[in-house]
C-alpha positions in Angstrom: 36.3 160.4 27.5 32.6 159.8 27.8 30.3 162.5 29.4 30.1 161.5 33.4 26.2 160.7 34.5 25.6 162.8 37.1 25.2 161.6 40.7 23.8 162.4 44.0 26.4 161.8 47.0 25.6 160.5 50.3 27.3 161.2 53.2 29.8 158.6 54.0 30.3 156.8 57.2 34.0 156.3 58.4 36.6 155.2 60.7 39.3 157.6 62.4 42.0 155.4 63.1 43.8 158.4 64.5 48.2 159.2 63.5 49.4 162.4 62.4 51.3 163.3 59.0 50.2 164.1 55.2 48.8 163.0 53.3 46.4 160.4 55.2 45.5 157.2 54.2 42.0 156.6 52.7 40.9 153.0 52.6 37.9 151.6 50.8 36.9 147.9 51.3 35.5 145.7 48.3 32.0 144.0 48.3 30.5 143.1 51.6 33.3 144.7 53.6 33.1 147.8 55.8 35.8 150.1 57.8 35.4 147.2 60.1 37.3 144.5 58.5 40.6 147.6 58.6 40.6 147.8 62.0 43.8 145.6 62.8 45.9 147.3 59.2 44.5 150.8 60.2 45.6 151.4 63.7 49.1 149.5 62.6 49.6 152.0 59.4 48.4 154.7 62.2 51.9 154.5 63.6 53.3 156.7 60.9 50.3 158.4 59.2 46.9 159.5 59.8 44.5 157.1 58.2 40.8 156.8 57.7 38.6 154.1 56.3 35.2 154.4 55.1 32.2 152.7 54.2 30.8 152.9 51.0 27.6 153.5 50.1 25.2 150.7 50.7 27.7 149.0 53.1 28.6 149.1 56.7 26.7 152.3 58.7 27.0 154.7 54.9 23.4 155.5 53.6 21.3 153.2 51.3 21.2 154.6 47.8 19.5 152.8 44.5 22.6 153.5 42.6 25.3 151.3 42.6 27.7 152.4 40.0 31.1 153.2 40.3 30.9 157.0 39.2 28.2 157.1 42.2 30.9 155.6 44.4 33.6 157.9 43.0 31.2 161.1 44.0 30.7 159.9 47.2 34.4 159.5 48.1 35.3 162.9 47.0 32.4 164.5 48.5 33.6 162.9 51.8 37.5 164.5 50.8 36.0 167.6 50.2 34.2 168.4 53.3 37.2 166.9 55.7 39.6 169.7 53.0 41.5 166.4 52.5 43.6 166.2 49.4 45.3 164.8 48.2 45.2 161.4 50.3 46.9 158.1 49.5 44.2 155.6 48.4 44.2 152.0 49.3 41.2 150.5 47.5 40.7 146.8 47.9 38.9 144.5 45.4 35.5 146.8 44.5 37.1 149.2 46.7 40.3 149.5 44.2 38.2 149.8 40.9 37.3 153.2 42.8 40.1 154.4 43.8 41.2 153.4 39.8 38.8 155.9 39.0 39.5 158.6 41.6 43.2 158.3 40.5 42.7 158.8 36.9 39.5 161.6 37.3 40.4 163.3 39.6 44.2 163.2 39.5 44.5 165.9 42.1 43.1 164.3 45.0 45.5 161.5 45.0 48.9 161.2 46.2 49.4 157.6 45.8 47.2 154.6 44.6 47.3 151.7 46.1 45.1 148.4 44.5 44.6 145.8 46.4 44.3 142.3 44.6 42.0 143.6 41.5 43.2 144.9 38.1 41.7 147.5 35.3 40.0 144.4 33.4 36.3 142.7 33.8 35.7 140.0 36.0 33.1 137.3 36.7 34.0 136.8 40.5 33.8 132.7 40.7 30.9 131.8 43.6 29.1 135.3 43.7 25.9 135.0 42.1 25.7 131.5 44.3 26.5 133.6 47.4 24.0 136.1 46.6 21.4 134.0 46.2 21.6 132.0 49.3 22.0 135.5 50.9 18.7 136.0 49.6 17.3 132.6 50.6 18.8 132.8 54.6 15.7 134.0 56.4 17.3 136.4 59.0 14.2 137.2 61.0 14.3 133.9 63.2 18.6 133.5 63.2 19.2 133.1 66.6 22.8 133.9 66.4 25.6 134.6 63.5 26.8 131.1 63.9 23.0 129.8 63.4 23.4 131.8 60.2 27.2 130.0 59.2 25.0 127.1 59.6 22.4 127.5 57.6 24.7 128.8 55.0 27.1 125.9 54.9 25.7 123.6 52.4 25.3 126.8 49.8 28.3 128.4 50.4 31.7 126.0 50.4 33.9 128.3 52.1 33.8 128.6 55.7 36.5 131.7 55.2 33.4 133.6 53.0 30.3 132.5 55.4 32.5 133.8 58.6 32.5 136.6 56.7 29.1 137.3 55.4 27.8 136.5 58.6 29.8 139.4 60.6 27.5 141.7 58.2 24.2 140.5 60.5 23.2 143.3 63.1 20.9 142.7 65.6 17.4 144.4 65.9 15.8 146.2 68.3 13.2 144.4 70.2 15.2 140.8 68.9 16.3 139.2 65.2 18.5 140.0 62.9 19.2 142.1 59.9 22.1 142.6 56.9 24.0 145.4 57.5 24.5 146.1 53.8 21.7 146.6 51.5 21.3 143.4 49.7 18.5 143.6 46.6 20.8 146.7 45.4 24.2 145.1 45.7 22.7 141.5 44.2 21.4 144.0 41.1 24.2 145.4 40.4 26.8 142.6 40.8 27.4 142.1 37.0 27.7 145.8 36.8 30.3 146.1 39.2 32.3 143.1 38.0 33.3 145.0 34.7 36.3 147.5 34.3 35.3 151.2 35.0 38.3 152.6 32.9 38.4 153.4 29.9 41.0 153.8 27.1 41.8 157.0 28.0 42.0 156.9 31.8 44.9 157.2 32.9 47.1 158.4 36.7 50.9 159.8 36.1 51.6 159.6 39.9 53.2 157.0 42.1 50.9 153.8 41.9 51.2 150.5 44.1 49.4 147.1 43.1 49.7 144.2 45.7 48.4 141.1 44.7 48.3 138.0 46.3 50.1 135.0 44.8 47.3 132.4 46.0 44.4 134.8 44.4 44.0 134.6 40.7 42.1 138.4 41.1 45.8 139.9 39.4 47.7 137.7 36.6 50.8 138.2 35.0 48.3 139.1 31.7 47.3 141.8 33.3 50.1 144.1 33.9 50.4 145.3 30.4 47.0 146.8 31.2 47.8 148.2 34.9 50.9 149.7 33.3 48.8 151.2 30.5 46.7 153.1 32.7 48.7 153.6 35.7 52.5 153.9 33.8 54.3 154.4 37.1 52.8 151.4 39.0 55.0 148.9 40.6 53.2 145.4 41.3 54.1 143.8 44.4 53.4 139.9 44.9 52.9 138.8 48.5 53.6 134.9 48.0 51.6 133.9 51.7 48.4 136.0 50.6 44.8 135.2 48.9 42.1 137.5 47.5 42.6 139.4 51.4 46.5 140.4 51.5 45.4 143.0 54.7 44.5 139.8 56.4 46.4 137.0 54.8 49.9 138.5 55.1 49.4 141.6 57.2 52.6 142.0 58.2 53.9 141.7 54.6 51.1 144.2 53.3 51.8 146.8 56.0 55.5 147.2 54.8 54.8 146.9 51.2 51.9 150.1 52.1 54.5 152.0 54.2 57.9 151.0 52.4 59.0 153.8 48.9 56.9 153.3 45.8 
C-alpha cells in the first residue's frame, strides 16, 4: 500500500440528530450536499440510534481548505471521531460521501462498525452532466440573484434537470447587507472534480466487517459489473437494490432505505 500524503484536518461542521445507542451513525453526503439534505433520514434513523451527519470539508458550514482529496477527507472525518471519542460508528457515505467512508473502512478498520455505500462503487467514474454543471455554476452571477428561484431560472437552459438546479440552488446563502453567495467553495470543488471521480482504493484495500451497498435500480452509479469489485474489497458486503430509487435512494425511496439501514446486514 502506497505511503499516505500527509494532511492537515479542519474541523468539521455537523448535525446532532439526537437518539441514544452504539455505535452512532455517521453520515457523509456526496458533492454539493451538506448535513442538510439528511435531515428527514437522520431524525427517522434517530428512533433507534444516535446519529450524526456532517459536512465535509469545503461544503455546507465545514471550513474552506485548497485540498480536495480523499485522504484529506478521510483525516478530517476521523479527526472529528476522535475528538467526540467515537469509535467505532456505522458509516453511511453517499456518492462522494461513500468513496470516504470506502477509505475509512479499509484504513482505518477500527473506527467502523458497519459500512454503508450509498449508490457509488470502488471503480472510476466520469459523472454524466458535471463538468456542464460546473461551468454554468461558474457562469451564474450570484451577486444580483434576487432569489434561489431567480437562480433555477437562470440555470434552466444549462442545466436539463430541474431535480439537479432545485438542488444546486438550496446551496445559495444570503449575504449580509443583500445578495447571494455559494455555500460550498466552488473554484476548489470544480478543480478537483476529475480527481474525485476516480476510485480511491487500491488493490490492497480491503474491510473484513459487515458492509452494506444500496443502489438504486433507476441510477446506473452501481452495475451488476461492479460487484465482483465491491466483493473484492469489501468480502462481506451485501448489495441491496431499491427498485423505486435514483442516484438519491435517502430521498427517492426513503422509506425503503431506512429499513434496509436499520434492518441485519
Amino acid at each position: 500500500m502506497p505511503t499516505a500524503p500527509t494532511h492537515s484536518a479542519v474541523p468539521l461542521f455537523h448535525r446532532d440528530f439526537g437518539g441514544t445507542g452504539d455505535p452512532p451513525f455517521v453520515i457523509l453526503h456526496g458533492m454539493l450536499g451538506s448535513s442538510r439534505n439528511w435531515q428527514t433520514v437522520g431524525r427517522e434513523l434517530a428512533a433507534g440510534r444516535r446519529v450524526f451527519a456532517l459536512d465535509l470539508r469545503n461544503h455546507g458550514m465545514s471550513p474552506h481548505a485548497r485540498d480536495m482529496s480523499y485522504g484529506a477527507m478521510v483525516v478530517d472525518v476521523v479527526a472529528w471521531m476522535d475528538a467526540r471519542g467515537i469509535a467505532p460508528a456505522e458509516l453511511i457515505g453517499h456518492s462522494m460521501g461513500g468513496k470516504v467512508a470506502m477509505l475509512i473502512a479499509c484504513r482505518h478498520a477500527d473506527r467502523v462498525h458497519r459500512l454503508v455505500a450509498v449508490d457509488i462503487a470502488p471503480r472510476d467514474y466520469s459523472w454524466p452532466g458535471r463538468r456542464e454543471e460546473f461551468e454554468a455554476m461558474n457562469g451564474l452571477e450570484v451577486g444580483v440573484l434576487r432569489s434561489r428561484a431567480d437562480a433555477e431560472s437562470r440555470l434552466e437552459g444549462l442545466i436539463p434537470s430541474w431535480a439537479m438546479r432545485k438542488f444546486i440552488a438550496t446551496s445559495l446563502e444570503r449575504v449580509p447587507g443583500g445578495g447571494w453567495r455559494w455555500q460550498f467553495n466552488l473554484p476548489v470543488l470544480a478543480a478537483a472534480v476529475s480527481q474525485l471521480e476516480r476510485n480511491p482504493l487500491v488493490p490492497g484495500d480491503r474491510f473484513d466487517g459487515p458492509a452494506l451497498f444500496i443502489a438504486g435500480a433507476r441510477s446506473a452509479y452501481v452495475q451488476q459489473a461492479d460487484h465482483d469489485a465491491i466483493r473484492a474489497h469489501f468480502p462481506s458486503a451485501r448489495i441491496e437494490t431499491l427498485a423505486e430509487s435514483g442516484h438519491n435512494p435517502h430521498v427517492d425511496a426513503r422509506e425503503a432505505f431506512v429499513r434496509a439501514v436499520t434492518s441485519p446486514t
